[in-house]
N, C-alpha and C positions, 0 to 999 in steps of 0.2 A: 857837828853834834847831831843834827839833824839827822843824817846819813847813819852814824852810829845806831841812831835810836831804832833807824828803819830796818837793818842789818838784825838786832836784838830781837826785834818782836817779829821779826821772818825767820828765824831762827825756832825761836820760842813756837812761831805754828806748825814749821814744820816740825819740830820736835813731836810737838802733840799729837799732829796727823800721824807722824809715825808707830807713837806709842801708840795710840786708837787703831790702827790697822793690825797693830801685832796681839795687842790684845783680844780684835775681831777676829782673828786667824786663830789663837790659843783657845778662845771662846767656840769656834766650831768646828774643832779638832774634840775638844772637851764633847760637844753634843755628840756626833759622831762616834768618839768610845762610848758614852753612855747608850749609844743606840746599841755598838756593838756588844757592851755585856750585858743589856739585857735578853737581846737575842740568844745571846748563848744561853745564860739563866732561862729562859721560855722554853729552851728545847729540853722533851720530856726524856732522851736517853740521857742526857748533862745529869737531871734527876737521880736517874735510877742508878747510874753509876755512883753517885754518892752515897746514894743510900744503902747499896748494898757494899760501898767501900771501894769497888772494883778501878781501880787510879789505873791502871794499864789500857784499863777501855778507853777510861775519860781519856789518857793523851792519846789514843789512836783516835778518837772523834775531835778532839780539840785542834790536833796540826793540821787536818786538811782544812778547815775553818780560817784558821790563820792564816796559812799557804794562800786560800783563797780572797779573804780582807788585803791582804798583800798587793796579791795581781790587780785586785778592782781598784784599789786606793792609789797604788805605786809610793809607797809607801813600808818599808821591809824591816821598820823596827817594830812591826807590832810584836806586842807578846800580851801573853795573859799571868795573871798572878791570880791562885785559888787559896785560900785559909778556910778550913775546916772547921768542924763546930769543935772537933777536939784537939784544936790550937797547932794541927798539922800543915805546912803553908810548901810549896811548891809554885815555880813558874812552867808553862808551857806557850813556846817550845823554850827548852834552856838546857845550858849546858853543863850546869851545877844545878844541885840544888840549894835550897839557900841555910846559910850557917842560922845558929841560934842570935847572932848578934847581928847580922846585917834584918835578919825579921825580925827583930824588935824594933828596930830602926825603923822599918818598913810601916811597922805597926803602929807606928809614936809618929810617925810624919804624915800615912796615910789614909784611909777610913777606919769609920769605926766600924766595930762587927753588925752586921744587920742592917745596916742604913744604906741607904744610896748617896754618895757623892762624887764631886769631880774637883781637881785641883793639879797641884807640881808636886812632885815629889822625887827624893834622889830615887836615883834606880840604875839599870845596869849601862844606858847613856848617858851615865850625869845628871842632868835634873829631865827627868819624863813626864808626860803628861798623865795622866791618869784619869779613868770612871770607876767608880765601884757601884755595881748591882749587889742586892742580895738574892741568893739561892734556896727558897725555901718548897718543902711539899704539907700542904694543907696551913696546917698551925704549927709546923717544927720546920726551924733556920737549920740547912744544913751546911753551907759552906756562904762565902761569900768571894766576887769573881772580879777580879780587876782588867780594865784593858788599859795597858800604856805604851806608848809609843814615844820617841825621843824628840824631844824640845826643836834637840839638834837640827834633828833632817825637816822639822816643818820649818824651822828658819833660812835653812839650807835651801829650800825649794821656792823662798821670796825672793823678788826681784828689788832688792834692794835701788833705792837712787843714787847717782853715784857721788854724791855729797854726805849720804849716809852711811853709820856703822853699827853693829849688833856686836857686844861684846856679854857672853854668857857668864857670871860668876856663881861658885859653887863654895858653902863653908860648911866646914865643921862640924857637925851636931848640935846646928844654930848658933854658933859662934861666930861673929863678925871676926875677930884677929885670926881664923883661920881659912878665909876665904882666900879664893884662887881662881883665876882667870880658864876657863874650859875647852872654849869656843870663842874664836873672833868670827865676825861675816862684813865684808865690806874691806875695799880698798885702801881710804881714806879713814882713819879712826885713830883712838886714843891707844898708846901704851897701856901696857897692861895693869901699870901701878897705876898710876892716872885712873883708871877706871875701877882700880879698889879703892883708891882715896874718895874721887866721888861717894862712890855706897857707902863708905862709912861715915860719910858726913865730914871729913877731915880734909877733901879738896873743893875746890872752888866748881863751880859747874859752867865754867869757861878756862880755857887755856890755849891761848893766843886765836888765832881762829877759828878752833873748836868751840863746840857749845852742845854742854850734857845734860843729860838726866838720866835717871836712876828709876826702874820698875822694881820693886820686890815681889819676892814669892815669901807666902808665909805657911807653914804646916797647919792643921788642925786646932794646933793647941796655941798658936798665933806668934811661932817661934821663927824666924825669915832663914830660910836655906839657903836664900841665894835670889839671885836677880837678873836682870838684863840692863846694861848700860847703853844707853842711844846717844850718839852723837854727830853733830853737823859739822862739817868745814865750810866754814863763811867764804873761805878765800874765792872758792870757785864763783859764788855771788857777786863777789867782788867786781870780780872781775868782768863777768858777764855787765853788771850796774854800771860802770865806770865804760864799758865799748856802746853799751844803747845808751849810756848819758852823753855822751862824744858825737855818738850819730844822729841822736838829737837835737842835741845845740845845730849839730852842722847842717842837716836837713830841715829844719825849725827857720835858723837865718836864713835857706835859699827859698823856703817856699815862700814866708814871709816878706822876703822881698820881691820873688814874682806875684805874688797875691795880691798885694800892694800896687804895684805896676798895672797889673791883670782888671783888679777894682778900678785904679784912677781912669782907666781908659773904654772901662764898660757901665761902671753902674750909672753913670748919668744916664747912655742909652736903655739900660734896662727898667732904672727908677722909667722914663717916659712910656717905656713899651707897660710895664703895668698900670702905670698911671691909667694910660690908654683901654686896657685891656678890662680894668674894671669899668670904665662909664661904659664901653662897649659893653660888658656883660651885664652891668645896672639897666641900661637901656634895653638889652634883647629881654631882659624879664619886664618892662611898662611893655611890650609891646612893637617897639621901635627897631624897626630890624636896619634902618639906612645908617646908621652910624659906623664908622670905617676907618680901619687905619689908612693914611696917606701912603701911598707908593708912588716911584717914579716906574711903572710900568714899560715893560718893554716889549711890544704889540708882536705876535706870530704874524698878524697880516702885515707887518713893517720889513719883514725878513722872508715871508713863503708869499706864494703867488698862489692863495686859496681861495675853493670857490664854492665850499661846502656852506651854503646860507644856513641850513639849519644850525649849526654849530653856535652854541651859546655865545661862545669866545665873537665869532661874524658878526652876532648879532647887537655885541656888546665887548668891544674890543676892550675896556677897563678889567675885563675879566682876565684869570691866568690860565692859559691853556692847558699846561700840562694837571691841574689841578679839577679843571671844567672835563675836557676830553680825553686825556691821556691815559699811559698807565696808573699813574695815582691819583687821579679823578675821586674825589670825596663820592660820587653820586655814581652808585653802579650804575645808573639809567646810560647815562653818557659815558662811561667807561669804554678806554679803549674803541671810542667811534671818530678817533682823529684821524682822516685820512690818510696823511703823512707818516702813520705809522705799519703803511703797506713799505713805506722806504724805510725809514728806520729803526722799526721794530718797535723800539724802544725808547721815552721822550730820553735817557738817558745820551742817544744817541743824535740828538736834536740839536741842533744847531740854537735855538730858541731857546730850552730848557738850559743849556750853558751860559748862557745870556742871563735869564731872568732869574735862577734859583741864587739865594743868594747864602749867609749863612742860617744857624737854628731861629736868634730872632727874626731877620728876615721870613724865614721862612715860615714862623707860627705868625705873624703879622698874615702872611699870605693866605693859609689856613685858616685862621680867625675871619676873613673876609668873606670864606667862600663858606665856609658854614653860617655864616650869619646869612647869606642869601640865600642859602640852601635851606633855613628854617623859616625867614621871613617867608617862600615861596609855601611851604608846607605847609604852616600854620594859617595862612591866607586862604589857601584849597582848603581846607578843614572847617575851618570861619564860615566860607561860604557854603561848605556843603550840613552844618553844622544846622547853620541859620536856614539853609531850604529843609532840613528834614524834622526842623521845630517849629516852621513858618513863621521863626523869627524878623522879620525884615527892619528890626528899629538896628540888630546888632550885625546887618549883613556885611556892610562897607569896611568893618573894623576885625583886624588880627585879633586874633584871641590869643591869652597869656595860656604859657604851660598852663597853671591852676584852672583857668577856665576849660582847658581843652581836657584836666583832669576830671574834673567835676561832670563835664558836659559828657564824657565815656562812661561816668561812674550810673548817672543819671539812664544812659540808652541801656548798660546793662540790666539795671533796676527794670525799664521796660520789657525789655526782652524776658525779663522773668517774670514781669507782674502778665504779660500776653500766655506766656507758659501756664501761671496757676489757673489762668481764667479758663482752660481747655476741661472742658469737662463736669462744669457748672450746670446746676440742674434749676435753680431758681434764682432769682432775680436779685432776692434779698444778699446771694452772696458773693454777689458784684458791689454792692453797694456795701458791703461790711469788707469787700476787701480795696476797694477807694477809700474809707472811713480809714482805717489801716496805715495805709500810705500818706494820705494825708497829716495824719497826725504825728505818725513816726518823722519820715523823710520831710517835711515841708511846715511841720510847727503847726498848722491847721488845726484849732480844736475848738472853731465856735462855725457851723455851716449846717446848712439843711440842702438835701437834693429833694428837690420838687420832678413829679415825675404826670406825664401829662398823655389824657385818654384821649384821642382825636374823635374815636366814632362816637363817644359821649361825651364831646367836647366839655373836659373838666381838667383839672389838675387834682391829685392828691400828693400826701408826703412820703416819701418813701422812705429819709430816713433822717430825723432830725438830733442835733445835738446841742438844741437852743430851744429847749421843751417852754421855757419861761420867758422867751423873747417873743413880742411879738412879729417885728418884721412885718412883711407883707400877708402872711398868710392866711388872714383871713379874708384881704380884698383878691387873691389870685383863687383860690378857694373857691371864693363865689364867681369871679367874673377869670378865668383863664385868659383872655385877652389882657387885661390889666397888665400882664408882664411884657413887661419891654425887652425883657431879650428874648421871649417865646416870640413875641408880636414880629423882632427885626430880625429876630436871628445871626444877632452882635454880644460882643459884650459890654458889659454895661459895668461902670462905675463909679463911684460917689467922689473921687479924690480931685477928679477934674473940673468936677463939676456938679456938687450936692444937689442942681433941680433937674437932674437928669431924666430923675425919674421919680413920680409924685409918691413913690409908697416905700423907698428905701427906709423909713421908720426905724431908725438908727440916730446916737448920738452920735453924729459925722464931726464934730471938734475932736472926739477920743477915736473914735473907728473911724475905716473906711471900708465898706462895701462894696462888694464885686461879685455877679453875677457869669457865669458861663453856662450858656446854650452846647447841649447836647445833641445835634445834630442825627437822626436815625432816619433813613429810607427818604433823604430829601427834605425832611421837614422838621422840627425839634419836638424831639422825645423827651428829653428831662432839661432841668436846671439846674447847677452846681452854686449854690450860694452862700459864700462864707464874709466871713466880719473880721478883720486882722486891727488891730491898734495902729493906729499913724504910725508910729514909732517905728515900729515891724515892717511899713509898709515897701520902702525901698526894698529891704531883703527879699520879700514874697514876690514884688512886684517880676524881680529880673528871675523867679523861677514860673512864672505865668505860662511861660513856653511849654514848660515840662508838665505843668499841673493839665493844660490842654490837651498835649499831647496822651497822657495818663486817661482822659477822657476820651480822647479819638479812639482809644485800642478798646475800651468798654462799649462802646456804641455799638459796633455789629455787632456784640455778644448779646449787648438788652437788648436790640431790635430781631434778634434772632428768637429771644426767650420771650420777648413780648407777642413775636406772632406765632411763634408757637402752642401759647399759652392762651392767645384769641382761639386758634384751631382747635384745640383741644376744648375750649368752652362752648363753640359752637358746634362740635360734634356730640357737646353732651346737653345741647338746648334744642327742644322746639324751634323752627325760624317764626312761627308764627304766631305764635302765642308766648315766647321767651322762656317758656316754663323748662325745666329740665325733664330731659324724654326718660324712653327706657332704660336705655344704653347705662344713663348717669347711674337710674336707680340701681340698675345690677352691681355697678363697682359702690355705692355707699353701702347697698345692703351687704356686700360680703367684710366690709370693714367696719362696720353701724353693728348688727348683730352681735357678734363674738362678745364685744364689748357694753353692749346691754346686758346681755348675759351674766358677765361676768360681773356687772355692777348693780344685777338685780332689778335695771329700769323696765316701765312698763310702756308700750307704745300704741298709739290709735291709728286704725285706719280705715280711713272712708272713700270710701268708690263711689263718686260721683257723676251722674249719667243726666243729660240734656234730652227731655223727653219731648216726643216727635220732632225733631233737629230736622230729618229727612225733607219734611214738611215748609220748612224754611228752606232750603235747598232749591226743591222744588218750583217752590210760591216765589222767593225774590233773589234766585239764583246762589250761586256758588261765595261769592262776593261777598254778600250779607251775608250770607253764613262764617263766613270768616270774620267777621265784624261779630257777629253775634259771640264767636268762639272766644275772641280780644275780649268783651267785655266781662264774656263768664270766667276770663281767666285771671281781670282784674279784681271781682268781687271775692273769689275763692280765695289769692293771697289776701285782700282788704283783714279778709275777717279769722286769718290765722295768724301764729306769730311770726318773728323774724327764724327763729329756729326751726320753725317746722317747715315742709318741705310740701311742693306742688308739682306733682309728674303729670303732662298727659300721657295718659296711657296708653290712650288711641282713638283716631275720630274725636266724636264729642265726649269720649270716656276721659276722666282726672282723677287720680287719686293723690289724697292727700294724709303724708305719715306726719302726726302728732308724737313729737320725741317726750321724754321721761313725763309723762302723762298723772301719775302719781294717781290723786284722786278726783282728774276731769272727768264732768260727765260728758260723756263722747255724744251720747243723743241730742246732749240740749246744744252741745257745741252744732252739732251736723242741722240740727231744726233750727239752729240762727242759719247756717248758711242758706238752708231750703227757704227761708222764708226771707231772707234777702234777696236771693236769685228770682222768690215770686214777684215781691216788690219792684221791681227795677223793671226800669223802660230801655229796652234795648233801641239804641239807635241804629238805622241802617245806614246804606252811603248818601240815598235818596233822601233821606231825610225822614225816612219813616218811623215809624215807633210803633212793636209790638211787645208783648209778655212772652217767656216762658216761663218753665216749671223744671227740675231736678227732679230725681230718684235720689238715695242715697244707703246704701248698703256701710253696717258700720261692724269691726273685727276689731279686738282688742287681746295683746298679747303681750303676755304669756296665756293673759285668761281663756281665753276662745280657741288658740294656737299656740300651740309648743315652736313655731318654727314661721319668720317671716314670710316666707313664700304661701303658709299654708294659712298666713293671717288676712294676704292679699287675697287668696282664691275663696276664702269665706268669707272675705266683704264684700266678692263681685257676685256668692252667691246668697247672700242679702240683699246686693242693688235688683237681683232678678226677679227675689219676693217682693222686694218695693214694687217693682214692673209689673207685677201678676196683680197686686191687689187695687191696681188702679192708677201706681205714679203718682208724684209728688207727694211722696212724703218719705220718712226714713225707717229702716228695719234695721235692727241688731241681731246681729247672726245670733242664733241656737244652734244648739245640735240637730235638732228633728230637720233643720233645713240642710242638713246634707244626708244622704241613706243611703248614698256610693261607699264605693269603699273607700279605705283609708287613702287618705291625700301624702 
């Protein structure tokens, strides 16, 4: 019954798949004439022939067209059918024309006038296919153009299956009791009655073997002409089912009994080889690379009289030669360096390798051994070289896991890029914004300050803090630099071993642990890295210590580069003896200072101040106390300005001092405090002497005095010279009358 069923509905699909292909094939035959009459319709002589009537032109342009669809299609029933607006109907090419009765027929089965459609209709092969375009110029239908080609010959050119049959029927003038059989296609098929009984509903749509069905075609007005009957012959299935059901059973029993056999006699060995296989492979991921399948090995040095010590196998005869040295040596290193294969070529050829190889588990037992040694060795060199380039030494002794040797690559690339961005940094701060970065991103880091440390003014400041609210150490490192215990040892330092390590970690060390890292620059420590991680965190952070280190080793030559850089450049633009900033400095702030006074409308003061008879001290208690003398006038002159305003010597015992956005200072009474400070004061010498001087001071104010810095400077040096003329010590504010040169 079963079998039945299965026989019925393979029938029934193939039925369908058939119908659906023949339908796809009548479906674009159908598009294809529609292409071709509209083409014809499109050409503009097809037109003009109608229109002026001329039918002898039209068929001398129309058959080479056909002639032509003919040859490209291969295809020889095309024709065309033309109906006239004034009910005149003609085929071309053809050999009649057509009577009054078969065009009405034509007319009643196939389009209407003016429309485009496509369908079946009787025609000069029995049922044809047909398109109809219409033919019009502007807004008047003149004809209307048919292309049809026979049913027959697109059936005829399908490669039928050969359990299929195509049987064409044609009736009546839509009359079922007058249909008739046209066209048979196919070997194997129904009688001819048999396939009008089908279509009319009056036979069964099975008969013995066979298995039908029935397409209709129906006209316009939904009247059926005619059809196609499809039919299978089961028997061939049969047949076919009943030899692969035979060959089945028969080749089903023998495998199933050698598989059986095949099973009882391997899978215990096999269940044990993956048993194996996995603690081996559980074990090579902890770490554990000595775990191994058992072999009874059978030794090359047992059978060859070799004396090649290097050879892994000499050195280790548990190894397998041809796997260690041979041709298929796992490890190109040792490949092909077994002596013995100047004799025979090939371990193929080896007296030992016929010996030892045994079958596939055998032989992945054997394979599995030698790559487990071959990783344990690798991952060991990696471990150690891992651990000297992180100066790890807690993780030296111990193999590193894939993941660790993943991580530990992921981490040097990240170096190797964070060393790439640092090429080309101009200041200080963005080193430290791009450690802040990394920290935070890659390492979870987001509670730490780098403390950053002046050796020639022995202090520390902050460089960059992200614990604005914590106190920490930083206000006892702050004042006393020494205080810090990693700047002091030059170690690091932390709270998890040992909370009195250090007396100022000033952390809730139950929740945090604190850790300190010395910055090591030019020998000695330049900054301190000091962050606060939650206990909790702390294992995590702890085992990337290495990397956080290492991230600081590669910033150190870069600060210590940019730190002396940035000494160089501060002492090219200071005084050594006095600290004051020289000319040099003044040139580069005035041309940036200016523009932007300027533009923001500030007003600025400037006083030229001159040490009157200086020479005299020179002189009297040498060069020495003059420079002592010079220190002290340089400390009174910043005393008594602000932090914003600016102290140049300008040369010798000359200083000028520029007063920035000055607003509504009086620059006199400012300049007559400094002159009368500077009278005040006891200058010390080295001897221990104490005498007075006295100042000049010449004062320029600009914009008011001077439209132009430069020209504000030159007119306060030439007010300090009217201070000089009228006796010294005291101050003169430039006028105009005191310059009667020409323009500055």
């Amino acid at each position: 019954f079963t079998q039945q069923n299965n026989i019925r509905q393979l029938a029934a699909d193939r039925l369908d798949i058939l119908a659906a292909w023949l339908e796809s094939e009548i479906e674009q035959q159908q598009k294809a004439l529609t292409a071709q009459a509209m083409a014809l319709a499109a050409i503009p002589e097809v037109r003009e022939s109608l229109v002026n009537g001329d039918i002898q032109r039209l068929r001398r342009m129309v058959l080479p067209y056909v002639n032509l669809l003919r040859s490209a299609t291969g295809i020889n029933s095309h024709y065309f059918h033309f109906r006239l607006a004034n009910g005149e109907q003609f085929f071309l090419p053809g050999a009649s024309e057509p009577t009054k009765e078969n065009s009405k027929d034509f007319e009643q089965n196939g389009a209407q006038p003016g429309t485009r459609s496509q369908g079946i209709v009787p025609g000069r092969f029995g049922l044809d296919i047909m398109a109809a375009a219409p033919v019009s110029n502007g807004q008047s239908h003149l004809a209307d153009v048919t292309a049809l080609s026979s049913l027959a010959e697109t059936l005829r050119n399908l490669r039928l299956p050969r359990e299929n049959s195509v049987i064409v029927l044609l009736g009546d003038s839509g009359s079922e009791a007058g249909w008739r059989a046209i066209q048979q296609y196919g070997d194997r098929r129904l009688s001819a009655e048999q396939a009008m009984q089908i279509a009319r509903g009056a036979g069964s749509s099975r008969s013995g073997n066979f298995f039908a069905s029935f397409i209709p075609f129906k006209d316009v007005q939904g009247r059926l002409l005619g059809g196609l009957v499809l039919s299978y012959d089961a028997s061939l299935q049969r047949q076919i089912m009943w030899s692969k059901i035979s060959q089945f059973i028969l080749f089903y029993s023998a495998g199933a009994i050698m598989l059986w056999v095949f099973l009882y006699l391997n899978v215990a060995r096999i269940e044990r080889f993956l048993a194996r296989l996995k603690k081996i492979l559980v074990s090579s991921h902890a770490n554990y690379f000595s775990e191994r399948f058992e072999s009874d090995h059978v030794h090359c040095l047992d059978i060859m009289d070799c004396h090649n010590e290097e050879c892994p196998v000499h050195q280790d005869p548990s190894l397998i030669c041809y796997l260690e040295t041979g041709t298929e040596a796992v490890s190109p290193r040792w490949r092909n360096t077994c002596i013995y294969l100047n004799k025979y070529d090939r371990c193929e050829n080896c007296p030992v390798y016929s010996t030892r190889r045994g079958d596939e588990v055998t032989e992945m037992r054997n394979v599995v051994n030698t790559m487990m040694r071959l990783w344990g060795n690798f991952l060991n060199r990696v471990g150690h070289l891992l651990a000297h380039v992180l100066r790890n030494q807690e993780r030296a002794g111990q193999v590193p896991s894939l993941d660790d040797i993943s991580d530990r690559l992921e981490q040097m690339a990240g170096l190797t890029f964070f060393s790439h961005d640092l090429q080309g940094v101009v200041e200080k701060e963005e080193v430290y914004k791009q450690l802040s970065h990394i920290f935070e991103k890659r390492f979870g880091l987001t509670r730490f300050v780098f403390y950053e440390m002046e050796h020639d003014q022995q202090r520390i400041h902050i460089a960059l803090d992200t614990l604005p609210d914590e106190p920490l150490c930083k206000q006892t490192v702050l004042a006393s630099p020494d205080a810090c215990r990693a700047k002091r040892v030059a170690e690091e330092v932390t709270s998890f071993y040992n909370p009195e390590l250090c007396l100022y970690f000033n952390a809730d060390l139950d929740k945090d642990v604190r850790f300190c890292l010395p910055i090591v620059m030019g020998g000695q420590v330049g900054a301190v890295f000091s962050f606060l991680v939650f206990r909790r965190d702390w294992e995590r952070v702890r085992m990337q210590i290495p990397v956080i280190r290492k991230y600081l080793e590669e910033s150190a030559p870069v600060l210590n580069s940019l730190r002396l850089l940035s000494l160089t450049r501060e002492q090219s633009l200071r005084d050594p003896l006095t600290l004051c900033h020289n000319r040099r400095f003044l040139d580069e702030y005035i041309a940036k200072y200016e523009p932007l006074a300027e533009r923001e409308g500030k007003r600025s003061g400037f006083l030229m101040v001159d040490m009157d008879y200086f020479k005299q001290v020179n002189d009297k208690y040498g060069h020495q106390a003059g420079d002592a003398v010079l220190q002290q006038l340089a400390q009174i002159l910043l005393s008594s300005i602000r932090r914003s305003d600016l102290l140049i010597r300008y040369g010798g015992e000359e200083f000028l001092i520029l007063l920035q956005n000055i607003q509504d200072m009086p620059l006199e009474e400012i300049a007559e405090k400094i002159r009368a400070a500077v009278e005040q004061h006891a200058f010390v010498l080295s001897d221990g002497v104490s005498i007075n001087k006295t100042v000049s001071i010449g004062v320029c104010e600009h914009p008011v005095d001077a439209k132009a810095f430069y020209k504000a400077i030159k007119f306060a040096d030439v007010a300090l010279y009217e201070a000089k003329r009228r006796g010294r010590n005291q101050v003169v504010r430039f006028t105009p009358d005191l310059w009667t040169g020409e323009d500055y």
